[in-house]
VOKOLLUM-706276 format. One record per residue (C-alpha): x, y, z. Coordinates in steps of 0.02 Angstrom, whole numbers, padded with zeros to 5 digits, always signed. Each point is the difference from the previous one (the first is absolute). Layout:
N
XYZ
...
***
This chain:
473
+00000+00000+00000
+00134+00118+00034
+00112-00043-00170
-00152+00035-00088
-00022+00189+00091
+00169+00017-00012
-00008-00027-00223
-00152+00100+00000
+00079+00145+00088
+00157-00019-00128
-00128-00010-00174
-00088+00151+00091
+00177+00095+00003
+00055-00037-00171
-00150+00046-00057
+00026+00179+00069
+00174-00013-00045
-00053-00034-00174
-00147+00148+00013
+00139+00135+00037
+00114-00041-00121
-00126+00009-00126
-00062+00159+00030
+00035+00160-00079
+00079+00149+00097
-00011+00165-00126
+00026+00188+00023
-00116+00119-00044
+00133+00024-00149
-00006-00164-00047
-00194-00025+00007
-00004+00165-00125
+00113-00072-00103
-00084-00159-00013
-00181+00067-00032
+00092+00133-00165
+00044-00175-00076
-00141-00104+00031
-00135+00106-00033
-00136-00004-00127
-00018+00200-00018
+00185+00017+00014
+00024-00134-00151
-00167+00096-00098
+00102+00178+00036
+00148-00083-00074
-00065-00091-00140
-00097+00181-00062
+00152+00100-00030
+00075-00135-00087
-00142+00004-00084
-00017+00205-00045
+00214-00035-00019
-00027-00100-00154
-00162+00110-00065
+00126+00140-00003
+00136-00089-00093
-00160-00064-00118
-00049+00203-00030
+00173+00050-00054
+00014-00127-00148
-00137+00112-00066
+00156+00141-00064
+00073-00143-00110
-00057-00120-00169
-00115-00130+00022
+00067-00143-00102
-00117-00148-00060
-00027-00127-00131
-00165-00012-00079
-00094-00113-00133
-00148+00019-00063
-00108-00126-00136
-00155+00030-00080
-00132-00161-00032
-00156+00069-00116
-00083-00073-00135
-00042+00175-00077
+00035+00011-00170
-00009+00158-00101
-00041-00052-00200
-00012+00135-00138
-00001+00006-00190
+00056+00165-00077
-00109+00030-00172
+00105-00014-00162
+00008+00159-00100
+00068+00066-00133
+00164+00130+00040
+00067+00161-00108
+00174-00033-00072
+00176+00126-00002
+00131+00037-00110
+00165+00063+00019
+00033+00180-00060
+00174-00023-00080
+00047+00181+00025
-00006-00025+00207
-00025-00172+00038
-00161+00020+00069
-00147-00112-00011
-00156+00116-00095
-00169-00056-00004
-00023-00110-00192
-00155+00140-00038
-00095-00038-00172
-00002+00158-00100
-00031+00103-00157
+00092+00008-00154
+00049+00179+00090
+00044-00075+00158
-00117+00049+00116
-00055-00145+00108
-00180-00072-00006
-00129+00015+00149
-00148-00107+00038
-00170+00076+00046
+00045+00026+00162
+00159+00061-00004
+00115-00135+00026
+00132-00020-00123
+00001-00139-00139
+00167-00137+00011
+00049-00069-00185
+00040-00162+00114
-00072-00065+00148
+00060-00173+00124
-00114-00125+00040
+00014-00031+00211
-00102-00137+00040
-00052-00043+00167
+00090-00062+00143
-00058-00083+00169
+00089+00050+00163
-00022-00139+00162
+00077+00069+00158
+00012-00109+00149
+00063+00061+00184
+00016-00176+00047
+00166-00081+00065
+00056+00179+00016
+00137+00015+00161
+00131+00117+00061
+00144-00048+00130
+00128+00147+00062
+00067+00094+00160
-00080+00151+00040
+00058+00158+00107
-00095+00143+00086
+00068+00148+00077
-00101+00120+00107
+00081+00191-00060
-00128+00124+00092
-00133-00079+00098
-00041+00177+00070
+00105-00038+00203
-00108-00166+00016
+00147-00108+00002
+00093+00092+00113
-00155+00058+00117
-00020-00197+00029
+00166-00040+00009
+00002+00135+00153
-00158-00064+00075
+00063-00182-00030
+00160+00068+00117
-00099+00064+00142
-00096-00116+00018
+00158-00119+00028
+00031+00150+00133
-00186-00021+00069
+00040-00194+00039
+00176+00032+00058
-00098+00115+00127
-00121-00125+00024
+00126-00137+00038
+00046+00120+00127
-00169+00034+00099
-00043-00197-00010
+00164-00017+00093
-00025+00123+00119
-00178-00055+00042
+00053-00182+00005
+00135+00057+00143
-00130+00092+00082
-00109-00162+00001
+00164-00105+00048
+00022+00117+00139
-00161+00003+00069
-00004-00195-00008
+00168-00021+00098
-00044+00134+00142
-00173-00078+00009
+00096-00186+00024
+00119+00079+00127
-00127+00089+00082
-00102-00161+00020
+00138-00111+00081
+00042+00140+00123
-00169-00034+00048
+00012-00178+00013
+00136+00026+00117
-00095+00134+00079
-00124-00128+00033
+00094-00141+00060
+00090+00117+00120
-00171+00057+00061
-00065-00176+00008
+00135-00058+00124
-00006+00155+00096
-00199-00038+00026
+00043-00197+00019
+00129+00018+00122
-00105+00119+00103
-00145-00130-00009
+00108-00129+00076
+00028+00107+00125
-00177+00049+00038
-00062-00185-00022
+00157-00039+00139
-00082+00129+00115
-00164-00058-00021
+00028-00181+00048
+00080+00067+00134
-00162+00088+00058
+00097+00183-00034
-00102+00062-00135
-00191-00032-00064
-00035-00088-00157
-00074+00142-00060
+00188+00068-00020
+00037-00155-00101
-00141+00019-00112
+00066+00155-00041
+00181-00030-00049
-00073-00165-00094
-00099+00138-00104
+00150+00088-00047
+00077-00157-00030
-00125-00075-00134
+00020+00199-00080
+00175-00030-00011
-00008-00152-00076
-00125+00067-00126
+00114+00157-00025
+00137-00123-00052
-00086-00096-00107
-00052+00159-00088
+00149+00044-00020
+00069-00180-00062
-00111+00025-00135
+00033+00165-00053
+00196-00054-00013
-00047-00128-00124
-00129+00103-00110
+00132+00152+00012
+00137-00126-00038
-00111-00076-00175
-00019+00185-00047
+00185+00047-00009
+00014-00162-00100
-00122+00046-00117
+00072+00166-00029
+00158-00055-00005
-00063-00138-00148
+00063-00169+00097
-00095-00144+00070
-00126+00054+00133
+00058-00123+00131
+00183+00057-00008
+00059-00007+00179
+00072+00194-00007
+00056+00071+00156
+00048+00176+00021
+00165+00089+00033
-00046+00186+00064
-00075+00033+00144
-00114+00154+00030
+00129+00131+00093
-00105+00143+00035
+00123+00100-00064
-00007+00101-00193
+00100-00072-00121
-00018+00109-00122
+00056+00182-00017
-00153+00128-00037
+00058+00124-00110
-00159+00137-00004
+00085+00092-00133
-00042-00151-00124
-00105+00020-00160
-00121-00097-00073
+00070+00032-00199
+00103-00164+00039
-00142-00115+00036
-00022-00081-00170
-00214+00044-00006
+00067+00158-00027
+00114-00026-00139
-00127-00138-00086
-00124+00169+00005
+00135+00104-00089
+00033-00148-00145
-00193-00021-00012
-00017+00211-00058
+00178-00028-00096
-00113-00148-00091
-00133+00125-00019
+00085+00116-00091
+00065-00127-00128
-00158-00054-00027
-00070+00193-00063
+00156-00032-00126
-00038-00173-00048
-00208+00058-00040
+00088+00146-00099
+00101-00103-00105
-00165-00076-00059
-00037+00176-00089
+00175+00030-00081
+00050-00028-00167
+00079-00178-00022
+00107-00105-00110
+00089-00149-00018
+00113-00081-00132
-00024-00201-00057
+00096-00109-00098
-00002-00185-00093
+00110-00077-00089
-00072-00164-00070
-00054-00125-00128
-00169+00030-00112
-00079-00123-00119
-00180+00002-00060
-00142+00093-00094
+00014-00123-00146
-00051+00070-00170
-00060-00125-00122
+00083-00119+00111
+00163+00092+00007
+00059+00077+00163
+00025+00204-00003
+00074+00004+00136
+00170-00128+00054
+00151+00083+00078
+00087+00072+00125
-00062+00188+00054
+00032+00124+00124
-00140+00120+00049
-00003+00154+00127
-00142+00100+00057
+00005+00160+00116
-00158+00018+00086
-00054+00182+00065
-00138+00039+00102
-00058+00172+00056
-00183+00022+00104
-00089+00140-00072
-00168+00027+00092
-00077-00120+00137
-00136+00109+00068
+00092+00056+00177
+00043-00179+00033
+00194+00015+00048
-00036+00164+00079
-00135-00065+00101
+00122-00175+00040
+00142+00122+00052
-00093+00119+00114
-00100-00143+00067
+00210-00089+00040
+00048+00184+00068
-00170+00004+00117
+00047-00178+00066
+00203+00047+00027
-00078+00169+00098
-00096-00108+00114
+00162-00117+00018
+00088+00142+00050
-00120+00057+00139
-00025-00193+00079
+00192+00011-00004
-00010+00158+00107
-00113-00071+00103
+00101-00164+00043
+00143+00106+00033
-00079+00086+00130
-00085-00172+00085
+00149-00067-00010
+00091+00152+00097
-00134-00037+00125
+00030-00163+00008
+00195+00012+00052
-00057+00107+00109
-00111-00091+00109
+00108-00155-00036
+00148+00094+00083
-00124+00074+00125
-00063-00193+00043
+00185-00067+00035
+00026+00126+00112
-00146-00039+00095
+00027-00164-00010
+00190+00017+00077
-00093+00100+00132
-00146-00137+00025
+00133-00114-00008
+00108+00085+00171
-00161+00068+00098
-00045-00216-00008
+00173-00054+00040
+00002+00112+00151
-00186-00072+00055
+00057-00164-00016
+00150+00015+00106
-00127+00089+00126
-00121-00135+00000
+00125-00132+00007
+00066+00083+00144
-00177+00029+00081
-00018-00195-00025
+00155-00034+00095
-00062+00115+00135
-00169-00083-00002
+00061-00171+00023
+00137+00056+00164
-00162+00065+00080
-00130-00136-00069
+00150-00130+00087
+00016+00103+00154
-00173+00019+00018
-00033+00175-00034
-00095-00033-00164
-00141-00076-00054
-00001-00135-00126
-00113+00093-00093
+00127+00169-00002
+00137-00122-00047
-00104-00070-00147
-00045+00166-00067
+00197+00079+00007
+00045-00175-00116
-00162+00025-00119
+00110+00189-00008
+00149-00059-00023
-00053-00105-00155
-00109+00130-00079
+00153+00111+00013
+00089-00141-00080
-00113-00027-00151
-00004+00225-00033
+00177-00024+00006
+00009-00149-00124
-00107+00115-00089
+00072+00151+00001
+00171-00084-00071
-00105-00077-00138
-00073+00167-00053
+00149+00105-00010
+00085-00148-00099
-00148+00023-00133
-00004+00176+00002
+00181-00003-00024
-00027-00112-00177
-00149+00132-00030
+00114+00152+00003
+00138-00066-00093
-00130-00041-00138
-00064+00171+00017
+00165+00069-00037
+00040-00120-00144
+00152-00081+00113
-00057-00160-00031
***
């Protein structure tokens, strides 16, 4: 019976054994850096401005030839047939004094040339033309070359959206940016909220012994006939509230420990275990002089009206004059004449296309004002975020400081109260207190405990908040 306590008690240590060395001890540091790798919106930030990257690499082979090869072949079983009437033609003869060919007129012993009724000279000879049927087919007709088109003057629209195809690489840079900085703030506010829970676990077991040991006590007293029961119901109360406290607070270790997983993009049940500790002290330096042009919100604002303003020039370009140039080089064969092909060789062809918008009825002016109205109103919400965001810093810097003061007024109540509770118990064991005294200075003593806990939690947080307020981050 004993060798089987005895292997039971070693399994149970290994076990443990086994439990620590598989957990995780991270920073805060490490946690943030874990949660910018793993994460979804960190990875969608990413993958958009390598996205709007290669949109702006795609915009600028607009300034240079497109080269392709095209072929082209016509099926039809259209067939153009046509018989040109036989007639009868005028003939020519050569004048020998220039060379020249002279109508062969029929005239008068005097020379002068003979005329028909209605005018029309008369020919001493005249050749016969019979007549002659045409068939042209379009059938088996194909053409095979390379062809090139370059853009000369499309009126600024090429560059307009190669501009607008840069900032908006910008805009997700920027974006990147925020997504990081909110994901630290959510990193952040998962880790204090973990730390903050297993102080109170060991808030709570320290309470629960301090309650347990005094029950013992009390129970000791009462079996000696020193106290009433009614005293050990009491303490037992505060007992069973400890032990619901602690379980509490079990439970919020675990759910605040699944959270920072989940932010952090690893398994939920990842035994992590935290390396700060809450020191009720500021960590980081307040700077009230800061400005909120940093925060990346602000600069996204300024790309967005930058984007605005290319877009005015890209709806103009739409109501410029235009033109292009395109070349092809190829092979023709086809349009068969009486069976023969008029067209087999090699050819080169150019055309220069130009394009110039004469009257549209107010359109473009009515686009462009309409772009101008919209960049206007850009302009005034980007006013109007400046200022919230001043505010913002502001009460973010006004927060931490209340927060380190929150913070030091708690620290100094809890070293009163835990001072009062020593107090209370000399006099509750000397007799000069009343169990009921020395109950209430420990139910003080722990809700100083928990403001304090509190208090160190909130000026961590507000800490994260400034810093994102500022654009630190």
């Amino acid at each position: 019976m004993t060798t089987g306590k005895s292997l039971s008690c070693v399994l149970l240590a290994l076990i443990s054994l086994c439990a620590r060395a598989q957990q995780q001890k991270m920073t805060l540091e490490q946690c943030r850096a874990t949660a910018l790798e793993h994460n979804r919106a960190i990875a969608v930030a990413s993958l958009t401005f390598e996205k709007t990257a290669h949109d702006a690499k795609a915009f600028k082979a607009n300034y240079f030839p497109k080269f392709s090869l095209s072929g082209s072949y016509l099926y039809s079983h259209t067939e153009m047939n046509k018989t040109l009437a036989g007639n009868y033609l005028p003939t020519f003869v050569p004048d020998l004094a220039t060379g020249e060919l002279t109508p062969n007129l029929l005239t008068l012993p005097d020379g002068t040339p003979v005329y028909n009724t209605d005018g029309t000279p008369v020919f001493k000879e005249y050749a016969y033309f019979p007549d002659m049927d045409i068939s042209l087919k379009l059938n088996g007709s194909y053409m095979v070359g390379i062809r090139a088109e370059q853009p000369v003057y499309m009126g600024g629209k090429i560059r307009s959206a190669r501009k607008m195809s840069l900032i908006g690489n910008e805009i997700a840079g920027l974006n990147r940016q925020l997504t990081r900085a909110e994901i630290i703030v959510m990193t952040d506010e998962a880790y204090w909220t973990f730390v903050k829970t297993v102080e109170m676990v060991k808030l709570a077991e320290v309470y629960r012994k301090v309650v347990t040991e005094l029950l013992r006590n009390v129970q000791d007293a009462f079996d000696e006939g020193l106290k009433p029961r009614n005293d050990v119901l009491k303490v037992q109360v505060k007992v069973n509230e400890a032990e619901l406290q602690l379980r509490k607070a079990e439970n919020g270790v675990r759910l605040s420990r699944m959270n920072l997983c989940r932010i952090m993009g690893i398994s939920l049940v990842t035994p992590v275990v935290a390396a700060d500790s809450l020191e009720f002290s500021s960590a980081v330096g307040i700077d009230r002089a800061a400005g909120h042009t940093e925060r990346p919100e602000y600069a996204i604002l300024l790309k967005k009206n930058e984007l605005k303003q290319e877009e005015i020039s890209l709806i103009r370009s739409d109501f410029l004059p235009q033109a292009g140039i395109m070349a092809n080089y190829g092979y023709v064969y086809g349009l068969k004449l009486n069976g023969s092909p008029l067209l087999n060789k090699l050819s080169l062809s150019a055309v220069v296309s130009v394009e110039v918008p004469l009257f549209h009825w107010g359109e473009g002016r009515n686009k462009i004002r309409s772009a101008e109205a919209e960049r206007k109103i850009m302009e005034i919400q980007l006013d109007d975020a400046g200022e919230q965001m001043k505010l913002d810093l502001m009460q973010a810097i006004n927060k931490c400081d209340e927060a380190a003061l929150e913070t030091e007024l708690m620290r100094k109540s809890f070293e009163q109260a835990e001072e009062n509770m020593k107090v209370s118990r000399d006099q509750y064991e000397a007799g000069m207190e009343t169990l009921a005294g020395y109950l209430e200075a420990q139910t003080v003593w722990q809700q100083a405990c928990v403001n304090l806990i509190n208090a160190g939690t909130s000026q961590r947080y507000h800490e994260t908040y400034y810093l994102k307020a500022a654009g630190k981050l």
